[in-house]
N, C-alpha and C positions, 0 to 999 in steps of 0.2 A: 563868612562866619569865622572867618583868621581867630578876629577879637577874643570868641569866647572861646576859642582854644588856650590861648596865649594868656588872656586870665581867671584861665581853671574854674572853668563856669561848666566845662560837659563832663559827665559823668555816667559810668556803666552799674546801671542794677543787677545783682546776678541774684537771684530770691535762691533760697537755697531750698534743699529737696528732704531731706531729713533735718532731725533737732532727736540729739540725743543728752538727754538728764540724769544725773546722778549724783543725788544727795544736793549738794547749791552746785555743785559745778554741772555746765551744760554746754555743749557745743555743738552750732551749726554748720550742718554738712551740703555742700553744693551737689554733687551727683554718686551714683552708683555705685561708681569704681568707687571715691572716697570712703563712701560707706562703706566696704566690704575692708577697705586697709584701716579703719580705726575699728570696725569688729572687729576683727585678727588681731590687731596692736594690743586692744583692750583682754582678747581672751589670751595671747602667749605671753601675759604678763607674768599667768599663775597656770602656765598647764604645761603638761607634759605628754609627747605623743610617743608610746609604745611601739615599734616597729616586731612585730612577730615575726619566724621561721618556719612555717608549718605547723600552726599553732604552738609552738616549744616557747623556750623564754624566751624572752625580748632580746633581739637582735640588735636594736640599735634605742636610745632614747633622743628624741627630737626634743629640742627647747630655744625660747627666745628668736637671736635672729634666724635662725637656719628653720625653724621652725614656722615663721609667718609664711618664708620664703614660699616652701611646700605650701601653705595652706594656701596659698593664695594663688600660687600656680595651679593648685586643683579645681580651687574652684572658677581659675577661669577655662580652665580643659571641661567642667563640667559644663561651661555655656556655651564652649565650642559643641561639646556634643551634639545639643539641642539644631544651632546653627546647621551644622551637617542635616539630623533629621529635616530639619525644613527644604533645605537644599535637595534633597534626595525625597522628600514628602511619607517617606513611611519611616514611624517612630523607632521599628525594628529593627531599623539598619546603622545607626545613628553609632554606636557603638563598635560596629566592623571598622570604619575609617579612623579610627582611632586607636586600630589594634599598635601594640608596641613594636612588635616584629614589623607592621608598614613601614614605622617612623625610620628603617634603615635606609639608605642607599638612594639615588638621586629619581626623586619626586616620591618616593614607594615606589618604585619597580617599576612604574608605567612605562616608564622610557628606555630608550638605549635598545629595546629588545627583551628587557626582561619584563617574567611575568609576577604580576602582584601577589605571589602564592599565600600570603598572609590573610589579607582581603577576603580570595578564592576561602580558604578552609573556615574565618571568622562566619563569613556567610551560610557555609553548612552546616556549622554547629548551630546555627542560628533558624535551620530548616525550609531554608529559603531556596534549593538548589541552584544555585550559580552555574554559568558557563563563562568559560574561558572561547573568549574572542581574540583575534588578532585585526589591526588596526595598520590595513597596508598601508593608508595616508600617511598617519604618523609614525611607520615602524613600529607600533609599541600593541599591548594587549590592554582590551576593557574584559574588568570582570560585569556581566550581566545575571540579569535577576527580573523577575517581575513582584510590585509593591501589593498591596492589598484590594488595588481595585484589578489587577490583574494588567494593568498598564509596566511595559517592558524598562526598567533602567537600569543606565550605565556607569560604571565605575571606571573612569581612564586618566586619562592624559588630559581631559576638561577639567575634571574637578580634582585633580592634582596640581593643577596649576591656580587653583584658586584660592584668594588670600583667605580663607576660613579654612583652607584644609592645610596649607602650608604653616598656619600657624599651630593648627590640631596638632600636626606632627611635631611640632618647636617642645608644646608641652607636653606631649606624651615622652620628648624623648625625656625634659625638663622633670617629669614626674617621677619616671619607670623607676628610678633608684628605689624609692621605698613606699609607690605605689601596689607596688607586686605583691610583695607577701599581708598579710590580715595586718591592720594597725588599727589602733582606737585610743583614744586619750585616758590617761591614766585614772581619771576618776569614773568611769562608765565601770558600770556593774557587772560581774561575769556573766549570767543570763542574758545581757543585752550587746554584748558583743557581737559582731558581724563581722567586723574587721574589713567592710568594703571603703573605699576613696569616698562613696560620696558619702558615707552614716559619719566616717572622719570629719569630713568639710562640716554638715551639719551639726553634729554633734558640740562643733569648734564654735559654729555660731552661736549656740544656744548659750554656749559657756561667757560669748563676748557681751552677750546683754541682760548677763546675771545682774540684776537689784538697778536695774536700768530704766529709765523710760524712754521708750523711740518713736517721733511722730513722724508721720510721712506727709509732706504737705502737698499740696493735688500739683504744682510746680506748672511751668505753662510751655505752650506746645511748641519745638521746632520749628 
């Protein structure tokens, strides 16, 4: 089959996954990811993210590049969360491996001998009462927990070494700047403030498909 290589007879279809519209201009989006970086491109055209202090004024004002930057790192820390929850199978927890104070020190704390006291404390806020194991195998400490069917898991040196949690912590450290204190884009209403990451991230979308049309087309299987 040399021939039809050689005269430009084979070709790759790639059908795309989105079709977004606006006013005559339109543009087809091949996957996911794409779509979420022309959201963001299209919403940090015209917005502006408030960084608050304790609720006090604004600490810092996000725009443009530095501004996608963040949003787009949040929103992929928020699909890491999910990930996590699946991996650990209760949605509870999902939020503990992503605490900031983990993302220190090598793996979070699993190793070397230290212990993940991060983990440990996000878990009891969380009412799940944790135990602190030690892990003669590996030298290091699992924090333990039991999930909702009453089935026993661990948090260690397994799932710190796992590329969904190594990357959790990549964005969490990625995020922490000016995920910590309340933020919200500057045109949200004072009633509707929450100031949390993920109302941020959404809030961000809703603004990217202002006066917009978005089809999702059924795209085909892996």
């Amino acid at each position: 089959m040399t021939e039809l290589i050689l005269r430009e007879r084979v070709f790759i279809a790639q059908p795309p996954l989105y079709r977004i519209k606006k006013g005559k201009s339109e543009k087809y989006i091949k996957d996911e990811k794409e779509f979420t970086k022309e959201i963001m491109r299209r919403a940090t055209e015209n917005l502006t993210v408030e960084i608050h202090s304790n609720g006090a004024g604004p600490r810092a004002l996000l725009e443009g590049t530095e501004l996608r930057t963040f949003l787009l790192g949040l929103d992929e820390y928020e699909q890491m969360v999910h990930k996590v929850q699946r991996k650990l199978r209760d949605p509870r927890r999902g939020g503990g491996a992503g605490e900031r104070q983990s993302a220190r020190g090598q793996q979070g704390g699993f190793s070397g001998g230290g212990q993940p006291a991060a983990v440990f404390e996000a878990l009891e806020k969380l009412g799940l009462n944790p135990e602190m194991r030690r892990d003669e195998e590996h030298s290091s400490y699992a924090v333990v927990y039991r999930d909702g069917t009453h089935a026993e898991r661990s948090v260690g040196l397994a799932l710190a070494a796992a590329p969904e949690y190594r990357r959790f912590r990549a964005l969490a450290r990625a995020t922490a700047r000016y995920n910590d204190p309340p933020s919200w884009p500057s045109r949200t209403s004072a009633a509707s403030r929450k100031g949390t990451g993920s109302t941020c991230s959404t809030t961000s979308r809703r603004e990217g498909k202002r006066d917009a049309s978005v089809q999702r087309y059924k795209g085909l299987a892996k």
